[in-house]
C-alpha positions in Angstrom: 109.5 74.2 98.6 108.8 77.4 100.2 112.3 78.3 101.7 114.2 77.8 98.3 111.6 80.1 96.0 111.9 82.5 98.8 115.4 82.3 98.6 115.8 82.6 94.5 113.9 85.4 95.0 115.6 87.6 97.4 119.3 86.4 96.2 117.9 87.6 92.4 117.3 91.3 94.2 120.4 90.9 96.3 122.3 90.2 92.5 120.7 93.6 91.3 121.7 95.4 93.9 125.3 94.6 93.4 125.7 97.4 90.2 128.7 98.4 90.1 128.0 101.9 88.9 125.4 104.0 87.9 123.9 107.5 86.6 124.4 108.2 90.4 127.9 107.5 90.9 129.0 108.7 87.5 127.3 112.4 88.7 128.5 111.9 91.8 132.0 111.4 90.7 132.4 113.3 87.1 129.5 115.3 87.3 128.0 114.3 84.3 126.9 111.5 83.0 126.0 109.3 79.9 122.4 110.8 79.3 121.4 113.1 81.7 117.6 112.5 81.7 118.6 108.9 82.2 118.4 108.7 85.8 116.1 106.1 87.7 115.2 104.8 90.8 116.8 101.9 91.8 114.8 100.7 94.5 110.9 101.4 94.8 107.6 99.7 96.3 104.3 99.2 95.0 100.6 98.2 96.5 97.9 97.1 94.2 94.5 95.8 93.9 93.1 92.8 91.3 90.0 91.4 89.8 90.5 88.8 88.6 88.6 86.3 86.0 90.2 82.8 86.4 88.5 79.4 85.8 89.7 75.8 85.6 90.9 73.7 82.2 87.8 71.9 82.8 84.7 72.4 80.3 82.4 71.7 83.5 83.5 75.0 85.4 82.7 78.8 84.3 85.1 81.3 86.0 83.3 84.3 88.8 85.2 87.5 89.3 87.3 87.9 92.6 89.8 90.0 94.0 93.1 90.6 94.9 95.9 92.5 96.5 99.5 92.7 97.7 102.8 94.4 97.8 105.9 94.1 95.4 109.5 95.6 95.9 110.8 96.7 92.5 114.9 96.9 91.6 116.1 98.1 88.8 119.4 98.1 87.0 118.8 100.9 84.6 115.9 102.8 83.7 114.9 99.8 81.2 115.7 96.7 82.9 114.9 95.4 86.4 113.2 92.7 88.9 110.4 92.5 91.1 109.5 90.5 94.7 105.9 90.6 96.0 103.6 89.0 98.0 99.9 89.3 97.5 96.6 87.5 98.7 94.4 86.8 95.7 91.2 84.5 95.3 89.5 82.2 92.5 86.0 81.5 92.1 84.1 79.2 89.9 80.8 77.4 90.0 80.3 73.4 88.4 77.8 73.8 85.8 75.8 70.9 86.1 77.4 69.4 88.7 77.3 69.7 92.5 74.1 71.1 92.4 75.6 74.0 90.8 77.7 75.2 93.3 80.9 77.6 93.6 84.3 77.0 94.6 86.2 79.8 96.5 89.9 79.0 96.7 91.8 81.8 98.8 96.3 81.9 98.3 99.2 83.7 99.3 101.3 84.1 96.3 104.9 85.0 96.2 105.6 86.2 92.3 109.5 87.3 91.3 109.5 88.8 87.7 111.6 90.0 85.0 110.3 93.8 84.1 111.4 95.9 81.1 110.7 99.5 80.6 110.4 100.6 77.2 109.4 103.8 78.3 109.1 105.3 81.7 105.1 105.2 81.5 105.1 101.4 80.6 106.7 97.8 81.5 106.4 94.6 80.5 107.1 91.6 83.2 107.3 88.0 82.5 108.0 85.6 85.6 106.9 82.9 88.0 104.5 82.8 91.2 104.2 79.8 94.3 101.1 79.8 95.5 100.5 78.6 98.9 96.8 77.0 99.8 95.1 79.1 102.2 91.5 77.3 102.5 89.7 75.9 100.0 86.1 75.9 100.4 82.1 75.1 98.5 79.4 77.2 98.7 77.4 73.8 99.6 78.0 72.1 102.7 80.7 69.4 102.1 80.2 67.6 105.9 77.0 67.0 107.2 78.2 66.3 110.6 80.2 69.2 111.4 78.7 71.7 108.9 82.4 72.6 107.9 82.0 73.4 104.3 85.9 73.8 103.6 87.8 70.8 101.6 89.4 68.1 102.9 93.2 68.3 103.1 94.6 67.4 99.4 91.6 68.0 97.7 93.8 71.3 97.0 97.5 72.1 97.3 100.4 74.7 96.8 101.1 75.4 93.3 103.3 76.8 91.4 102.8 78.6 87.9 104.0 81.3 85.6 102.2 85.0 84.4 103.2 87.8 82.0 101.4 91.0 81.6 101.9 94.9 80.9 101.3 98.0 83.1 101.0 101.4 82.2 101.2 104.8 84.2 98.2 106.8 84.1 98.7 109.6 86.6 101.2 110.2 88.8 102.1 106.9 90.6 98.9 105.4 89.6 99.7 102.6 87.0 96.5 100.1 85.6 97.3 96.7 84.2 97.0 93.6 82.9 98.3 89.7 83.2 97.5 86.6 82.3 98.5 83.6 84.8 98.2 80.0 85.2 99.0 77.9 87.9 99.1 73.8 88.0 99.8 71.6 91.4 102.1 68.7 91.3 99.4 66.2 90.9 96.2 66.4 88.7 93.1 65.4 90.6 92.2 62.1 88.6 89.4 60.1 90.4 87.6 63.9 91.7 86.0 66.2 90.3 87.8 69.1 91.4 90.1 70.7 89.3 93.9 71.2 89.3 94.9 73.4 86.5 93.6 77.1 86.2 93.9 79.9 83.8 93.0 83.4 83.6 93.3 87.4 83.1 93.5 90.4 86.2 93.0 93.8 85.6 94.9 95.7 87.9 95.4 98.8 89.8 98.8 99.7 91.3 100.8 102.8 93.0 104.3 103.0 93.5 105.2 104.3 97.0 108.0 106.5 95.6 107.8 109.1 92.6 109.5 107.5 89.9 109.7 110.7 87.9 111.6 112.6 91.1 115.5 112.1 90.1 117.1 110.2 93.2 119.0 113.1 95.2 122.7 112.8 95.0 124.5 112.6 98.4 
């Protein structure tokens, strides 16, 4: 399942990147264009940092902060309207109240999200998309062999997931952006007979800078 998300993904950018023309050429070419303040970047990269607040759909859990980060690749079609490709390493933390003598859950992924962005203004976007998550380790804070001391779940306990997010980012200063999404992520099969859970839900507040000026009109060669 890996190969083919990976592949939607990069295809989707390699679609945007076919534009036939933009403010670029039409300079290039006429020396004018449409609107001249309404150059963009086409192509720009991004590294952030998370917190995030996540918890299970399960009344037993209560959600602990954790953290996040990763890169993105950003391509847009017009100053408005464009995609993004990232890869990020993120965690989610929760304790059983009640059960398990109390204990916390630290799940650790690699997530690959590809959204949809739209600028309504070149301070803010929206993005709306879909993320695979792929199981890293999966681990209690008690000890869950006695014989080997290993405190990490057994394999299928936890799996890759997939799942969906939507949030909004806005620039602050400069190339410094803050932000925030809401995600939720489900794996194929629900744990019935354990206790662990399979569905989870929650908010990140996040900090991001793109690598490139986004203000700085692209220089016309």
């Amino acid at each position: 399942m890996r190969v083919p998300f990976l592949f939607v993904g990069f295809f989707l950018l390699f679609l945007l990147s076919l534009k036939a023309q933009g403010d670029i050429n039409l300079y290039k070419q006429y020396g004018t264009g449409p609107d001249p303040d309404n150059f963009f970047r086409p192509w720009n990269f991004s590294l952030y940092a998370k917190i995030n607040s996540i918890n299970s759909n399960q009344d037993y859990t209560k959600g602990k902060l954790s953290k996040g980060a990763g890169i993105a690749i950003q391509r847009l079609l017009s100053k408005t309207f464009g995609a993004s490709l990232g890869v990020e390493f993120y965690e989610i933390k929760y304790t059983y109240e009640g059960y398990l003598n109390d204990s916390m859950d630290e799940i650790d992924w690699i997530g690959i999200p590809l959204s949809i962005r739209l600028y309504p203004s070149r301070k803010l976007f929206f993005e709306i998309g879909a993320k695979y998550n792929i199981l890293v380790t999966a681990k209690n804070s008690e000890i869950i062999d006695p014989i080997t001391g290993n405190n990490q779940y057994y394999d299928g306990i936890f799996d890759n997931t997939i799942g969906g997010f939507a949030g909004v980012q806005y620039q602050i200063w400069k190339r410094l952006n803050i932000g925030l999404s809401y995600q939720s992520l489900k794996r194929n099969k629900n744990n019935i007979e354990i206790l662990q859970p399979s569905i989870f839900s929650g908010l990140s507040f996040k900090f991001s800078v793109f690598l490139l000026d986004p203000y700085k009109r692209p220089e016309i060669k």
